[in-house]
Structures are given as C-alpha cells and as structure tokens.
SEDOKE-389211 format. One line per 4 residues: number of its first residue (from 1); their letters; for each residue y, x, z of N, C-alpha, C. Coordinates in nm, 2 decimals. Layout:
NUM = A = Y:X:Z:Y:X:Z:Y:X:Z; ... $
***
This chain:
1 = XXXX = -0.12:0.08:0.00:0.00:0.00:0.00:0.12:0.09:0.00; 0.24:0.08:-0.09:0.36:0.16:-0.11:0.44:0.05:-0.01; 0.52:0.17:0.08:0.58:0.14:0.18:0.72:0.24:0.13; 0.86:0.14:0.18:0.97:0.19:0.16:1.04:0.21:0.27 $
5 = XXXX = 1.09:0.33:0.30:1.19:0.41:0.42:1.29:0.36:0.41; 1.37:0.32:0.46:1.52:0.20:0.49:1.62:0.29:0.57; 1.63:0.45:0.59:1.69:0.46:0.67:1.67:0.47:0.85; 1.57:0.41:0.90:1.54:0.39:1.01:1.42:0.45:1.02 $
9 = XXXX = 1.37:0.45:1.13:1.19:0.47:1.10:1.11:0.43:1.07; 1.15:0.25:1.06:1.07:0.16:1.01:1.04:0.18:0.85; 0.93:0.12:0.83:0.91:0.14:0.69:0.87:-0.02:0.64; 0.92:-0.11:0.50:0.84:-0.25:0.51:0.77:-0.19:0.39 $
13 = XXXX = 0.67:-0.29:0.36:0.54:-0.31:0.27:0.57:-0.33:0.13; 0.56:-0.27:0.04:0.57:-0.35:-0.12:0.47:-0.36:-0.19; 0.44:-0.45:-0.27:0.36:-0.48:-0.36:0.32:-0.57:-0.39; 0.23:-0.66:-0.44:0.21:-0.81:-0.45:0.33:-0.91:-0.38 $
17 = XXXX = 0.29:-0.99:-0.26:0.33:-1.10:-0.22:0.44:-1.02:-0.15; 0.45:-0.90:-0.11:0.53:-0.82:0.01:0.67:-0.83:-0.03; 0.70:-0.90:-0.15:0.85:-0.89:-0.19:0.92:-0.93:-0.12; 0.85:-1.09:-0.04:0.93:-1.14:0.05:0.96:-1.05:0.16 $
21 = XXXX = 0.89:-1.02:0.21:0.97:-0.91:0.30:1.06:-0.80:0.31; 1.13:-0.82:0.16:1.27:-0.71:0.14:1.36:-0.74:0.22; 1.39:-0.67:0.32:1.52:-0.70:0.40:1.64:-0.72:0.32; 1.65:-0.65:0.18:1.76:-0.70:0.13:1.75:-0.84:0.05 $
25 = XXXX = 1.63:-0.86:0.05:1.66:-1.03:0.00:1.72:-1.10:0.12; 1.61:-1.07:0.26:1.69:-1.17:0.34:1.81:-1.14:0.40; 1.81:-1.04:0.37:2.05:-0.98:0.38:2.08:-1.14:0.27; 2.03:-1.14:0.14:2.08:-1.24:0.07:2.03:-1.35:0.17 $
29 = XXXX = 1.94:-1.39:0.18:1.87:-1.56:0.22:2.00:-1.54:0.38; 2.03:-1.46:0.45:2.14:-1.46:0.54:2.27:-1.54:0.51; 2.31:-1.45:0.41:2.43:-1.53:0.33:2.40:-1.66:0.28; 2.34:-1.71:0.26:2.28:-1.82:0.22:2.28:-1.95:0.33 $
33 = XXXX = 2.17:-1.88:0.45:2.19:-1.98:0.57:2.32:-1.97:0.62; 2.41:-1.93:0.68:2.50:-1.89:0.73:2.60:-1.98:0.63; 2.64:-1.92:0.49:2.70:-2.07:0.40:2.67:-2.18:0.40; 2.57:-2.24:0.39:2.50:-2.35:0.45:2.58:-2.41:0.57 $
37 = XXXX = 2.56:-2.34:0.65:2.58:-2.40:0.80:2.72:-2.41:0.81; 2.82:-2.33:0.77:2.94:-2.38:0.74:2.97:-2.53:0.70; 2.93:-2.52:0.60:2.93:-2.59:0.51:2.87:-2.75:0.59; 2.78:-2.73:0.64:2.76:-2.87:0.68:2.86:-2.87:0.85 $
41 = XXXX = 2.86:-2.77:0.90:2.98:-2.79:1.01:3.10:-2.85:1.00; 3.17:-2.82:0.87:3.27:-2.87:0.81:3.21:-3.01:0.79; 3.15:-3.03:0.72:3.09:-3.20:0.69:3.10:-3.27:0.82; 3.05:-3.21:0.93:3.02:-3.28:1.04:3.16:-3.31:1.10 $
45 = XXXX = 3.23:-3.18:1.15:3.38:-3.18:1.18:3.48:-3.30:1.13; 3.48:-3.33:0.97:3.54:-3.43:0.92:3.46:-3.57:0.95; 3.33:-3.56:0.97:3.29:-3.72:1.00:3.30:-3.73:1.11; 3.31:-3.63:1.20:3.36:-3.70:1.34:3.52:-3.72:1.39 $
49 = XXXX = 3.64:-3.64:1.27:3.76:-3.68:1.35:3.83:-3.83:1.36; 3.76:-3.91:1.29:3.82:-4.09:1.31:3.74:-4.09:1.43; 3.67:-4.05:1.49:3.59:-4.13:1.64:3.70:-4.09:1.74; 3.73:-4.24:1.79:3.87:-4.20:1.89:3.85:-4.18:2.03 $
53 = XXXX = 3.85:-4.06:2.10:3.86:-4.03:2.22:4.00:-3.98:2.27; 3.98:-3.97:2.43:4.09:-3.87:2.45:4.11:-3.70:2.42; 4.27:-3.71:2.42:4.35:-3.61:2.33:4.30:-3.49:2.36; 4.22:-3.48:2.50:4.16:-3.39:2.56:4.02:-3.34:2.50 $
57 = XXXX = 3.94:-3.47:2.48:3.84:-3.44:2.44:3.82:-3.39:2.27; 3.93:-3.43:2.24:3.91:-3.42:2.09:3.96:-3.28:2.05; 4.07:-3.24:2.12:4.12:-3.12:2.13:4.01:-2.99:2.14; 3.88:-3.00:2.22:3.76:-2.94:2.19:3.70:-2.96:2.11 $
61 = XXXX = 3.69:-3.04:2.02:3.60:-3.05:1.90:3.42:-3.11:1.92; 3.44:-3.18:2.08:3.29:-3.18:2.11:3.25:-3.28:2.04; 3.37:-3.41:1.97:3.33:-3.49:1.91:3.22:-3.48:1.78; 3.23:-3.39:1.74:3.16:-3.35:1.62:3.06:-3.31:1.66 $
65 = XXXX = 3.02:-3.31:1.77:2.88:-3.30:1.82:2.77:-3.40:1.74; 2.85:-3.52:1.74:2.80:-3.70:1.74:2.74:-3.68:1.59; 2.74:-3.60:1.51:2.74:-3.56:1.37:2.59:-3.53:1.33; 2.51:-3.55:1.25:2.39:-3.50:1.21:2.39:-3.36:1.13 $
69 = XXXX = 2.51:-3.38:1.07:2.59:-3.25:1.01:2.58:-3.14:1.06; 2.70:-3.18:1.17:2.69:-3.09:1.30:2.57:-3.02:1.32; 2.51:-3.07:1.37:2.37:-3.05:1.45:2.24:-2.97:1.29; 2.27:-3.01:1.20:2.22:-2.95:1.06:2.29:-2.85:1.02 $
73 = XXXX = 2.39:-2.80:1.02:2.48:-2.66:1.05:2.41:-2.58:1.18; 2.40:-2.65:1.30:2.38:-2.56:1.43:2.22:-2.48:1.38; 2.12:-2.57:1.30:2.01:-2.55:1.29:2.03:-2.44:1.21; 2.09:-2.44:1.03:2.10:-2.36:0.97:2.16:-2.23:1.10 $
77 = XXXX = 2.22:-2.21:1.15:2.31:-2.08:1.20:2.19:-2.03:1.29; 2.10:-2.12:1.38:2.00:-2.05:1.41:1.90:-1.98:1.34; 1.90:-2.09:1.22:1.82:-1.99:1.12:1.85:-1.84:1.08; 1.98:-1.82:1.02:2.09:-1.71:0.99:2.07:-1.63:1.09 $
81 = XXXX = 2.10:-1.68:1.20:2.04:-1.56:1.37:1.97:-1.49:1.36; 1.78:-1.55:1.32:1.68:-1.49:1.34:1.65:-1.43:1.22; 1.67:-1.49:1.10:1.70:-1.37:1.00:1.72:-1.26:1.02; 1.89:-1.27:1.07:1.96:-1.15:1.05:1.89:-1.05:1.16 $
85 = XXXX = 1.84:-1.07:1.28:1.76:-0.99:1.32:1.64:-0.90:1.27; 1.61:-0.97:1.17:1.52:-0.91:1.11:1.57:-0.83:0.96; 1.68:-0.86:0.94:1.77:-0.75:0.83:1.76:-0.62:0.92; 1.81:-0.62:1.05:1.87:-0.53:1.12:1.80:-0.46:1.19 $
89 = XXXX = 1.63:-0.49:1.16:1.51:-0.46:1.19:1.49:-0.31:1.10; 1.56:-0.36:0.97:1.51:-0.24:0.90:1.62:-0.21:0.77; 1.77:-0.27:0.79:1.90:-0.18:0.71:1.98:-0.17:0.82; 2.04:-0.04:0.84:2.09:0.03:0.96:2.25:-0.07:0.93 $
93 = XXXX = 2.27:-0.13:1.04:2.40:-0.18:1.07:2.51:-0.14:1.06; 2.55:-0.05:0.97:2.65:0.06:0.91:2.66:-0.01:0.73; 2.51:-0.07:0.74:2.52:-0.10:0.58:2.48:-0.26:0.58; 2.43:-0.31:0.64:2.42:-0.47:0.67:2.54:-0.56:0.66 $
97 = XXXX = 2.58:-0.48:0.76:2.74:-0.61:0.82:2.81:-0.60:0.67; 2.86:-0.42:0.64:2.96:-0.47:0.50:2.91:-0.55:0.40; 2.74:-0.56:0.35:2.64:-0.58:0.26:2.69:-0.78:0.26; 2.69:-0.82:0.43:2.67:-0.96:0.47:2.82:-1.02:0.44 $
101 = XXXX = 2.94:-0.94:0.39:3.08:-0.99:0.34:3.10:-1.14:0.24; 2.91:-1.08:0.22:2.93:-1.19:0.09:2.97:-1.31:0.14; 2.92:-1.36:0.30:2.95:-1.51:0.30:3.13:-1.51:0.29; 3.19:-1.44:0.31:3.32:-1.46:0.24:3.41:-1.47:0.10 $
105 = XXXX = 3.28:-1.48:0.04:3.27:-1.51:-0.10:3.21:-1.64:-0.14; 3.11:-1.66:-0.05:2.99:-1.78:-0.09:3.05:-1.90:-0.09; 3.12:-1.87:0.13:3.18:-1.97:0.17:3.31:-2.05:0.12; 3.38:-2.00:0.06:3.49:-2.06:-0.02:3.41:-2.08:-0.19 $
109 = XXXX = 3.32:-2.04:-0.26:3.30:-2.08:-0.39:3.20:-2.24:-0.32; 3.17:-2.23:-0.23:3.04:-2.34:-0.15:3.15:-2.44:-0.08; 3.28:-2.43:-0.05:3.37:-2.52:-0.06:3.39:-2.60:-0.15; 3.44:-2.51:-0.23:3.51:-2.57:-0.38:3.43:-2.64:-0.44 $
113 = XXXX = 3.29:-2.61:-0.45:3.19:-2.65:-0.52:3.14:-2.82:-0.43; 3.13:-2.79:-0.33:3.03:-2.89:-0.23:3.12:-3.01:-0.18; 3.28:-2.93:-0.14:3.36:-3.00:-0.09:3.48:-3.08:-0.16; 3.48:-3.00:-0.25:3.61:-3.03:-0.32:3.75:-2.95:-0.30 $
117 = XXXX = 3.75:-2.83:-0.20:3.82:-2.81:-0.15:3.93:-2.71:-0.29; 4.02:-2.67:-0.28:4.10:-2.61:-0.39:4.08:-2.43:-0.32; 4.09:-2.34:-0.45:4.06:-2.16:-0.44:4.24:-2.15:-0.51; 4.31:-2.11:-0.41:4.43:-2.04:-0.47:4.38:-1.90:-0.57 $
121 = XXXX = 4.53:-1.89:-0.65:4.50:-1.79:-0.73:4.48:-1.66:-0.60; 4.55:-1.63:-0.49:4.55:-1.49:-0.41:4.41:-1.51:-0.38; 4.39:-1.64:-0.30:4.21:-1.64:-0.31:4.13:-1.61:-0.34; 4.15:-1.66:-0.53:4.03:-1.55:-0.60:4.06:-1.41:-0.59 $
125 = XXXX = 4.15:-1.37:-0.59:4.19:-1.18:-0.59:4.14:-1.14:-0.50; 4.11:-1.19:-0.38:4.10:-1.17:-0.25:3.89:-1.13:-0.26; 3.86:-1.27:-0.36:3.70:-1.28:-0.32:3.68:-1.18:-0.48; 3.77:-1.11:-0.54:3.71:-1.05:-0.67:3.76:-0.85:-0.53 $
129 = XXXX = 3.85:-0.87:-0.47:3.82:-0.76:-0.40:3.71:-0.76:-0.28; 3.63:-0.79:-0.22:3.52:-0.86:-0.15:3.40:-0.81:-0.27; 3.42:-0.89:-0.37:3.30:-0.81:-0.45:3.29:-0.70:-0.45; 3.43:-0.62:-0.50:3.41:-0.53:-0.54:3.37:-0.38:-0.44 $
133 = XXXX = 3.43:-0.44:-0.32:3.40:-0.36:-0.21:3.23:-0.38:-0.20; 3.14:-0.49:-0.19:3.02:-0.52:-0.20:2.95:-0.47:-0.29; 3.00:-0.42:-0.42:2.94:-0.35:-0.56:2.96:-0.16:-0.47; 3.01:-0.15:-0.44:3.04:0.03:-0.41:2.95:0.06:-0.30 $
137 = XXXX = 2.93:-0.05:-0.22:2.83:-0.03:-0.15:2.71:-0.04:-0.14; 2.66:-0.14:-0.24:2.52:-0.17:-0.28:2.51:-0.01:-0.38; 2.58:-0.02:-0.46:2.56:0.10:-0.58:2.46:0.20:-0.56; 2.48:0.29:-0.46:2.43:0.40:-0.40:2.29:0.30:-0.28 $
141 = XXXX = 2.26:0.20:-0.24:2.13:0.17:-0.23:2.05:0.16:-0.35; 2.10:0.07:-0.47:2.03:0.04:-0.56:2.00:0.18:-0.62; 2.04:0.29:-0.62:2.03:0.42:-0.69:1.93:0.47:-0.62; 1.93:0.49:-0.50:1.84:0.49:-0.41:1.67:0.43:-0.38 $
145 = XXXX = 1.69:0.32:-0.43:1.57:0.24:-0.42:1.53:0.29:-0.57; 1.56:0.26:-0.70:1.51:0.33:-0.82:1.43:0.47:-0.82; 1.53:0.55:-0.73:1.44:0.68:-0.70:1.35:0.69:-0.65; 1.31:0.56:-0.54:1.13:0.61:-0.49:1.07:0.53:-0.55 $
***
C-alpha cells in the first residue's frame, strides 16, 4: 500500500478506495460543511426575526433557536468540527487554516446563489484576492504531491 508523508509523522493510505481519506479533500468537504452551516444559520436567523419577544431576548438572537435551520446549520458546523480535526490530523496547521480561506469565497458566492443576497464590485476583488492567495499556496503542495 503507497502511503503519503503530509509533513507530520503521520502518513494516510493511497490507492483504491483510500482516496477518501485525502485530508485535502476533506480541507475541501470542510469548506463545504462550514458554508453550508452558514448558510442555513442565516436561513434560520431570518425565519425567526418576526417571532415577537422581548427586546432583551431578541437582542441575543436565542430566538432563532426555534428554527430547524438553526439547529441544521448547528448540525452541519459539528460536522465541519470533526472533519476539520481530522484535516489537522495530517496537514500541519501553518497550511490548513490559510488552505480553509476558501469559506470566504464559498460563503458569499453560496449567498448570492442560495439567498439572493447582492456581491459588490470591491467584493469580487476581495474573493478574486482570496483565490489568489489560495493558488500560491496550494501551488508548492500540488508540486509536491506530483513528486512522490
């Protein structure tokens, strides 16, 4: 079985079915759950601000508790959690965190798309520098992974 060095001393498995366990996919399926869970937080957050309580309680936002949304965001972000533990199992945390930027790309194109919400023009410049910081630093892994 070909096993790949990540930096750490850990090594994961490749070959057949072992793909799933590329920590850099689930760096991607991260960004994924994590947009997600926004994304339905926000859903929930808006279906709960007509429910009228006091100024106190709404002022915490526990209202949006009442939300299935809510509570389907909370789920996705636990999912994102235990993932990302297991990214960090085996790509050293120097290269994860900048790698995981993407949800600041996902999460606004996963707005616009899901929500309706509007991407100012500085917005896009914003998520085309975001890539491009994300391309300089994959670069030199993917060059790396080719070589073994």
């Amino acid at each position: 079985m070909d096993e790949v060095t990540t930096g750490s001393t850990a090594t994961w498995p490749r070959g057949g079915w072992r793909w799933v366990l590329n920590p850099y996919l689930h760096l991607v399926l991260n960004g994924l759950l994590i947009t997600t869970a926004e994304i339905l937080m926000k859903k929930g957050a808006s279906a709960s601000a007509a429910i009228p309580v006091p100024a106190w309680l709404s002022f915490l936002g526990v209202t949006a508790l009442g939300s299935w949304w809510t509570w389907a965001g909370i789920g996705f972000h636990l999912a994102g959690f235990a993932n990302w533990l297991y990214v960090l199992r085996w790509i050293p945390l120097s290269i994860a965190f900048p790698l995981a930027s993407m949800v600041h790309v996902l999460i606004p194109l996963g707005s616009w798309f899901f929500l309706g919400e509007t991407i100012t023009t500085i917005r896009w410049c914003g998520i085309a520098l975001i890539i491009t910081g994300i391309w300089f630093i994959a670069k030199p892994l993917v060059q790396a992974e080719e070589a073994i």
